[in-house]
ZAMARGU-4260 file (C-alpha; in steps of 0.2 Angstrom, whole numbers, plus 5000, padded with zeros to 4 digits):
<rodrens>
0) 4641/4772/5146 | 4653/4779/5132 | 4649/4781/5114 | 4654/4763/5104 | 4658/4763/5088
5) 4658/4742/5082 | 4668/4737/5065 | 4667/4746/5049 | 4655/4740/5037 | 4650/4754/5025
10) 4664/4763/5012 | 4666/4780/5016 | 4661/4794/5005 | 4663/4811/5006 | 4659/4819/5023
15) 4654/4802/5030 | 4663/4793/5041 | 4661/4773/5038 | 4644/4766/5047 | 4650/4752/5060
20) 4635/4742/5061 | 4615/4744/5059 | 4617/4754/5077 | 4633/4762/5071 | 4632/4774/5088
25) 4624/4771/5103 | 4623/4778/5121 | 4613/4772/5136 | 4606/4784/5150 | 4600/4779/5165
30) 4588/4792/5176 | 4571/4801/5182 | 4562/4807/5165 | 4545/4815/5166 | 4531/4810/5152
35) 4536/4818/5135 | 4555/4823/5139 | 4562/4813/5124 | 4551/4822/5113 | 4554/4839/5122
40) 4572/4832/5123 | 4574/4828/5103 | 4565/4845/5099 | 4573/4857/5108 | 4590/4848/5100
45) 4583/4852/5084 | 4577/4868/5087 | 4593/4872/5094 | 4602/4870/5077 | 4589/4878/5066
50) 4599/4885/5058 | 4608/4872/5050 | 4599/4868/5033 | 4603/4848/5035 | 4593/4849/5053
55) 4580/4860/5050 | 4575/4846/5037 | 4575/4832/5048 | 4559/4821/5051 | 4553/4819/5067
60) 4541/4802/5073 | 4537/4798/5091 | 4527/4786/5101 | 4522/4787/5119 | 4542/4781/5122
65) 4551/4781/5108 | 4558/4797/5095 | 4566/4793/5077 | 4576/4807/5066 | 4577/4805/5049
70) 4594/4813/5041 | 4605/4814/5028 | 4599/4796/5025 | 4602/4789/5042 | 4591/4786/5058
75) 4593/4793/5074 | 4582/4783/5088 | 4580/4788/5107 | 4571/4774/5117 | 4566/4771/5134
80) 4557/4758/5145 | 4553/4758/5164 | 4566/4749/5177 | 4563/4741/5193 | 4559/4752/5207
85) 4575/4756/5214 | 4570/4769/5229 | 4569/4786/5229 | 4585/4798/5222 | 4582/4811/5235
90) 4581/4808/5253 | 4565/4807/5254 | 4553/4798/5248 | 4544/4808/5232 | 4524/4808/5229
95) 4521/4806/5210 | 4540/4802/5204 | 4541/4796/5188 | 4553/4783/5191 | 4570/4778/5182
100) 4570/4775/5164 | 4583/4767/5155 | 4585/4778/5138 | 4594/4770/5121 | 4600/4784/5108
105) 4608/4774/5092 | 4611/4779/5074 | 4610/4768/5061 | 4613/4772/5044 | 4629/4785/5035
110) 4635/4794/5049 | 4639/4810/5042 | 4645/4827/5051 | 4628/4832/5054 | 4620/4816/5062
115) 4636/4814/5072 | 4633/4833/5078 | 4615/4828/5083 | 4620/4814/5092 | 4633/4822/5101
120) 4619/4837/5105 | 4608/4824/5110 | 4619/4814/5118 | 4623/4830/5130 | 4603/4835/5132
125) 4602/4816/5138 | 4614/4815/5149 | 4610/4832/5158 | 4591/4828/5161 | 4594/4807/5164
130) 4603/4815/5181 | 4596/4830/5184 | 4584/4832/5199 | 4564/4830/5194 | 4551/4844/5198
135) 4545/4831/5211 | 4561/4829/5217 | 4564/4846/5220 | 4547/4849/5229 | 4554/4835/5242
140) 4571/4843/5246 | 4561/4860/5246 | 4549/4854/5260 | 4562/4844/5269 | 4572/4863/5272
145) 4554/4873/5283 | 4566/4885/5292 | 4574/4891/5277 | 4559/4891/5266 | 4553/4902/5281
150) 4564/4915/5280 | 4568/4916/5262 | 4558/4932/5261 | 4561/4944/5248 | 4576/4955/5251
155) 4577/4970/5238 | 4595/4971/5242 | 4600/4954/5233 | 4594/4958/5218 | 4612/4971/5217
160) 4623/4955/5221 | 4633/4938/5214 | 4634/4926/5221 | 4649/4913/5223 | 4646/4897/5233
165) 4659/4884/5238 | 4652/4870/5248 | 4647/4851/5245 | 4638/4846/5232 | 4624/4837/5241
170) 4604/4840/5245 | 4604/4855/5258 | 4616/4864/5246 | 4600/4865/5233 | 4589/4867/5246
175) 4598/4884/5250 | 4604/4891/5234 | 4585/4891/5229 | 4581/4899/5247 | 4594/4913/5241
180) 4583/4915/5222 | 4568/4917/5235 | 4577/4928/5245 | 4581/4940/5228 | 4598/4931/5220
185) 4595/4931/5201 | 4600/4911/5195 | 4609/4920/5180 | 4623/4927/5195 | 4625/4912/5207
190) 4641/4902/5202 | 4639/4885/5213 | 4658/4875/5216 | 4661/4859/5222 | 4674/4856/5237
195) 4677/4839/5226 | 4670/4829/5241 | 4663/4811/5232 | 4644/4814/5239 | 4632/4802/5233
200) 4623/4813/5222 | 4634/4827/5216 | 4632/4824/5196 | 4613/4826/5199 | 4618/4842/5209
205) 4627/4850/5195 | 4615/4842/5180 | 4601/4853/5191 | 4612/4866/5194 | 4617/4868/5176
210) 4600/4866/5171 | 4595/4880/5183 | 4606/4892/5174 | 4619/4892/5189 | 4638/4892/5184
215) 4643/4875/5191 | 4662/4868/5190 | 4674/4860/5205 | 4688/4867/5214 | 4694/4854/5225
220) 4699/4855/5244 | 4715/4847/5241 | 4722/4863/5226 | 4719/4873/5242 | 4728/4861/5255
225) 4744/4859/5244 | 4740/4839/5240 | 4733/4840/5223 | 4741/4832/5209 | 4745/4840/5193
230) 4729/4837/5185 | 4719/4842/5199 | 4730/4859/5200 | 4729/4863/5179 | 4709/4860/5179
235) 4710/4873/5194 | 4719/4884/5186 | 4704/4884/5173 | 4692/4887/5186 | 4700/4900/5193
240) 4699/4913/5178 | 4681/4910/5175 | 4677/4912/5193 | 4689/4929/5193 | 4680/4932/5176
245) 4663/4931/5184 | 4668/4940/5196 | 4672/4955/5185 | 4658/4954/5173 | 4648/4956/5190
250) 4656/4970/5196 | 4657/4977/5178 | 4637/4975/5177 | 4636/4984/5194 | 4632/4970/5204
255) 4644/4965/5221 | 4649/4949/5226 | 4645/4940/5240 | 4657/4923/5242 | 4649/4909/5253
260) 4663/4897/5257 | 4676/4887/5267 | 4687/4898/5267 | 4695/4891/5249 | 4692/4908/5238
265) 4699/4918/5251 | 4714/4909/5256 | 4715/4911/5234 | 4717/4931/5239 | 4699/4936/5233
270) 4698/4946/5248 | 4714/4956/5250 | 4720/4971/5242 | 4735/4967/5229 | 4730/4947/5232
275) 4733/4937/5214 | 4713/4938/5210 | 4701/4946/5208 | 4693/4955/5224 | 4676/4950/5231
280) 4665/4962/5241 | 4662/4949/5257 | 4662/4934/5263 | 4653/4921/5275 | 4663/4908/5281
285) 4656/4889/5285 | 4670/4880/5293 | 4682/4881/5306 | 4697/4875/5293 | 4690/4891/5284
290) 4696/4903/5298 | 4711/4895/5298 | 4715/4896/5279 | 4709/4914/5279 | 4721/4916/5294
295) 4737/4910/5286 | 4733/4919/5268 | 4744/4933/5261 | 4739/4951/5260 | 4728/4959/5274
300) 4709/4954/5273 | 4702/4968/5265 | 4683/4963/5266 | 4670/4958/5279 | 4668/4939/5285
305) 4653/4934/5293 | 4660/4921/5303 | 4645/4906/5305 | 4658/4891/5308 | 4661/4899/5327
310) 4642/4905/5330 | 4632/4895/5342 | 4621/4891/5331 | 4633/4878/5323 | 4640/4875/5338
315) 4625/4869/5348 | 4615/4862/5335 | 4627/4860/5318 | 4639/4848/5326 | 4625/4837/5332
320) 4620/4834/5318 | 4637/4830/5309 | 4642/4820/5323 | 4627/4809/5318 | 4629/4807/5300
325) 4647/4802/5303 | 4643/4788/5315 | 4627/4783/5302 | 4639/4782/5289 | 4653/4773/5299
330) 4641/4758/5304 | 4634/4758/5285 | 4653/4757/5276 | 4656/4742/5286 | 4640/4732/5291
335) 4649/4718/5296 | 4658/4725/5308 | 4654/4721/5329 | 4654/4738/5337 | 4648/4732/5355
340) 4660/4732/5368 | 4673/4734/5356 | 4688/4746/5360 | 4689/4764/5350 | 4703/4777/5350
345) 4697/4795/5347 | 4707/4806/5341 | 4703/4827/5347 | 4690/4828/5358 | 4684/4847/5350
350) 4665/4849/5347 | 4665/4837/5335 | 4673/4823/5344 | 4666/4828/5360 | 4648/4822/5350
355) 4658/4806/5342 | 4665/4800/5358 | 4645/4800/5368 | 4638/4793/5352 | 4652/4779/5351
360) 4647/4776/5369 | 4632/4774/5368 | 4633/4761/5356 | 4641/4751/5368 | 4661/4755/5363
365) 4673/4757/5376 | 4681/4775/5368 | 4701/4782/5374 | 4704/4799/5370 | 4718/4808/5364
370) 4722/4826/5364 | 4734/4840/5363 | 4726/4850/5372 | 4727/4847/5393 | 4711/4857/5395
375) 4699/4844/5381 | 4710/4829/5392 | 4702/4837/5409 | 4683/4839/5399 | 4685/4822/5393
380) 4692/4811/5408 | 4678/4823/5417 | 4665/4816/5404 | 4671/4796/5409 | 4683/4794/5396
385) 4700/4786/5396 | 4713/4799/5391 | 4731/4799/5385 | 4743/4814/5379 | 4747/4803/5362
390) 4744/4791/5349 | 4757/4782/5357 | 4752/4781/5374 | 4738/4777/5371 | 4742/4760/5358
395) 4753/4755/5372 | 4737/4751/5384 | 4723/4747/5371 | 4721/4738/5354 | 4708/4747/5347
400) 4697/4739/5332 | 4695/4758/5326 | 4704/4774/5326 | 4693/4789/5322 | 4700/4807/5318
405) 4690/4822/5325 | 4706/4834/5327 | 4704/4842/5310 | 4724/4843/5308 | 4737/4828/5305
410) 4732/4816/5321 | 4742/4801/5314 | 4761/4808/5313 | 4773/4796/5303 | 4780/4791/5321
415) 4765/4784/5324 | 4762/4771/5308 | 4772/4760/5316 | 4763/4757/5333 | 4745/4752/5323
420) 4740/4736/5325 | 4734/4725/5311 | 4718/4728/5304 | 4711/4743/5314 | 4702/4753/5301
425) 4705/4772/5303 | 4688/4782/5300 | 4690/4802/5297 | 4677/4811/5303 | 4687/4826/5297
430) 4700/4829/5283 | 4719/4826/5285 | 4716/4818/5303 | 4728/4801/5291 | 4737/4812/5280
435) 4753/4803/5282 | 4744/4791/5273 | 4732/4795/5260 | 4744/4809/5256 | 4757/4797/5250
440) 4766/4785/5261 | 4783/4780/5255 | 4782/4762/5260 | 4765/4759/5262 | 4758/4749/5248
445) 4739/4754/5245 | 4725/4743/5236 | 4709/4752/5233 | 4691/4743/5241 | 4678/4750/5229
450) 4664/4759/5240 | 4674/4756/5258 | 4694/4764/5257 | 4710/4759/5254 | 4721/4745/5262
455) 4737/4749/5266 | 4750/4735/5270 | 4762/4742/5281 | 4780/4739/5283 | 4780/4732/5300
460) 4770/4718/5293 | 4752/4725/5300 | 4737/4732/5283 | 4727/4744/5291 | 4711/4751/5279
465) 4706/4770/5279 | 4688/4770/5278 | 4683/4780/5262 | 4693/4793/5251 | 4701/4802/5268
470) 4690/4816/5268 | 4677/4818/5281 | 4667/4799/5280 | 4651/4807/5283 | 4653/4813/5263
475) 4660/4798/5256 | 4649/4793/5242 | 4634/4799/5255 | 4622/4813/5257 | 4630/4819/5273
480) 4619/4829/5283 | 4600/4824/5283 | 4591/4840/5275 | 4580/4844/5292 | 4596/4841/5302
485) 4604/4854/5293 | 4590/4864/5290 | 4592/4879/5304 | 4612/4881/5300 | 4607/4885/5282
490) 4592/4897/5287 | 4605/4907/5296 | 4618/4908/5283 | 4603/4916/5271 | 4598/4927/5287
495) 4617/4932/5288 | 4617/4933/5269 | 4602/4945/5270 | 4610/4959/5281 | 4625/4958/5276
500) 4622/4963/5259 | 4607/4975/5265 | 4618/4984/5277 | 4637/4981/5269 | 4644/4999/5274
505) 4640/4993/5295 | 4654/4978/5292 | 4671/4983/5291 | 4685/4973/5284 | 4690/4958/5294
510) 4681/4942/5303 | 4663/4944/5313 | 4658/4932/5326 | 4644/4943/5337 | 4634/4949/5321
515) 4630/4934/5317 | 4622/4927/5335 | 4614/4943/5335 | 4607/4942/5316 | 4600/4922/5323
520) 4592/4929/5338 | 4585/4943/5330 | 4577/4933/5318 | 4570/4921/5330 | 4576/4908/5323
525) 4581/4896/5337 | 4564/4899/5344 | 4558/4893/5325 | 4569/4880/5325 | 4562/4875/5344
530) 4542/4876/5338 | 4547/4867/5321 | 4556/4852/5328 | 4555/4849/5347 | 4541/4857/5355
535) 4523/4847/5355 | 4514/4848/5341 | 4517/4860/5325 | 4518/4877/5328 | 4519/4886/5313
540) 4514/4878/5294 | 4527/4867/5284 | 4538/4873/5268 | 4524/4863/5256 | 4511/4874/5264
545) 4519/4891/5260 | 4517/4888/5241 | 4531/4897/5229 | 4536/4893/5211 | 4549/4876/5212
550) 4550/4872/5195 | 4566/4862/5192 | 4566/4863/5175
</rodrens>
């Protein structure tokens, strides 16, 4: 909720502004607060301006939940009272949570410069601790990652590196970063980026990162695609200079950088010689839209890659799970929607939509396949399926009720808007699969659905409605992945993470595939993964029962 300000009541007298009303300022916050944060919240606001002679004589009273200020004459009150259980904020379910609290901070009284720079200082503190994660909270999404709280062992080498990391702001992405402190990363040198993806949790990601002591800013997929706008490219702009600033006051301190990333950074020209930024020392690269960004950049690649998005480890078990939380999130987006027997068009029948057409099967849809590629058409009429060469083709035998994308690239071409039927909802399982829509269509007219997508009435008389923001489903206003599901893939980024920056001077310049199988199997990790998960019985102890220091705050 934003600061109010009600109608003047009070003359204005020097270095006052005129107070509105008995609650002349006022901000609510809503979130998980431990017992005695608003004291230790008010306090450490105070303490933080010391040294301003009107602070440093306010007067503090507190109860059990409630803080006053007394300054310059006015009154600065932070309240809070217990709301109705709502469910746990993590994926798990948390033993001990505190809860959520609803916190008031007003003013009443002259509001002069230094009560309005306490609020606004308090006003910050609160917001930043109202979303950021609980130690509790932490403890849950900790336990919920065994495999890489396994193999975050101390590695001396880290403690010589920075580290950039680009990815989605969502639990397993915490889970991680604190595997890599373990592992020997200082928090002061991890600079954490957003992909700008609308994940259900990502202001309590970066409250927690921030709060951590992690750089934590956003540099959206779409500046690195060409589609941002011009607010979106200016606030990247800004992010670029303090990542290439960070970059050199790491290498300035003696440290290297390692970049753990889609691609995006790269594709930038951190990792070429003469590129417009700043050079990095390596990379690891998650995604196969990665490859191909880091494929198409200017300049020669100048640093190692560690290349997880082709290992087999993401292959055989990564796209499993993504495959799942897509559908998961499909059926939850529209829950009123019959799936049964219904009629689906898949488009690219790759890994990931090789998973999504057996797992649309198996709830009973009757799935069509198209791809490009004659040898995926083979696979999948092998595998049962329908196939066509085109979207065309294959509207021309089948009205589907849903259309999902899997190709990764521009499956909808603008030939193609015309043939959709009427109401079909298109369903991204990967990004710009419906560009030629939510890019811009010249004569669609779009109207928003809060929490589902956006309706678009098309000329040919039909609306069709793309199911979230066009990004991959499975992250739209969702957690993605569950923790456990994506648990091994992020134990093998750390065990890549590990040797690469032990060993450095053994990877030359350019993109590694076979390392990285042979860093997984080395590290017996699928055999971990098999004792951890599959096999009868547990085989060796969970995360919770390996101890280590948590702390979230």
């Amino acid at each position: 909720m934003s600061v109010s300000e009600l109608e003047p009541g009070l003359a204005p007298g020097d270095g006052v502004v005129a107070d509105p009303h008995p609650l002349g300022l006022y901000e609510v916050f809503e979130g998980r607060l431990g017992p005695g944060e608003l004291l230790e919240s008010v306090r450490s606001v105070l303490d933080a301006g010391a040294g301003d002679p009107a602070r440093a004589g306010a007067v503090v009273a507190h109860g059990p939940d409630a803080c006053t200020v007394r300054l310059d004459g006015a009154r600065v009150d932070v309240r809070s009272r217990p709301l109705p259980h709502r469910g746990p904020g993590t994926l798990d379910p948390v033993v001990g949570d505190p809860g959520e609290q609803q916190v008031l901070l007003s003013v009443s009284g002259p509001l002069t410069d230094a009560v309005r720079t306490l609020f606004d200082a308090l006003t910050e503190d609160l917001r930043q601790r109202t979303r950021c994660y609980t130690d509790a909270e932490i403890a849950s999404i900790v336990a919920g990652m065994p495999l890489v709280e396994r193999y975050a062992t101390p590695e001396p080498a880290l403690s010589g590196w920075a580290l950039v990391f680009r990815d989605h702001y969502v639990e397993n992405s915490v889970g991680f970063l604190l595997g890599m402190e373990r592992a020997g990363v200082d928090p002061a040198w991890i600079y954490a980026l957003s992909k700008g993806d609308r994940t259900a949790h990502r202001d309590r990601v970066h409250a927690w990162f921030l709060r951590r002591g992690y750089r934590s800013d956003v540099l959206d997929n779409s500046v690195i695609n060409g589609t941002a706008t011009e607010a979106e490219r200016g606030h990247a702009l800004a992010v670029d200079a303090r990542v290439a600033d960070f970059v050199r006051r790491a290498h300035a301190a003696g440290r290297k950088v390692l970049v753990i990333d889609d691609g995006g950074l790269l594709a930038q020209g951190y990792g070429t010689d003469g590129g417009p930024s700043e050079r990095v020392d390596a990379a690891i690269e998650l995604t196969v839209s990665g490859l191909k960004r880091i494929a198409a950049a200017p300049g020669q690649l100048a640093v190692p890659v560690l290349n997880m998005a082709r290992s087999r480890l993401k292959s055989r078990l990564g796209y499993n799970e993504i495959a799942d939380s897509c559908i998961r999130r499909l059926r939850a987006i529209v829950p009123g929607e019959k799936f049964i027997g219904r009629h689906v068009l898949l488009l690219g029948y790759g890994t990931l939509g090789t998973r999504a057409a057996h797992a649309l099967r198996a709830l009973g849809c009757r799935v069509s396949v198209v791809d490009t590629d004659v040898l995926a058409l083979i696979t999948a009429a092998e595998d049962g399926f329908d196939t066509h060469r085109t979207v065309a083709e294959a509207l021309a035998h089948r009205v589907p009720f849903l259309v999902v994308g899997s190709s990764g690239g521009t499956a909808i071409a603008d030939r193609d808007v015309p043939l959709l039927p009427d109401g079909v909802l298109l369903a991204g399982f990967a990004t710009k699969d419906f560009a030629v829509l939510t890019d811009g269509h010249r004569d669609a007219r779009a109207t928003e659905i809060p929490h589902v997508g956006v309706v678009y009435a098309l000329p040919h008389g039909a609306t069709v409605t793309v199911l979230g923001d066009g990004r991959s489903l499975n992250l739209f206003e969702y957690e993605g992945i569950a923790n456990r599901g994506y648990d091994a893939y992020r134990a093998g980024t750390l065990l890549a993470a590990k040797e690469l920056c032990r060993d450095l001077g053994r990877f030359p310049a350019g993109v590694h595939l076979e390392p990285v199988d042979r860093i997984v199997d080395e590290a017996g990790l699928f055999e971990a993964y098999y004792a951890r998960y599959l096999a009868s019985g547990r085989c060796f102890p969970a995360a919770s029962e390996h101890g280590g220091d948590h702390d979230a705050r």
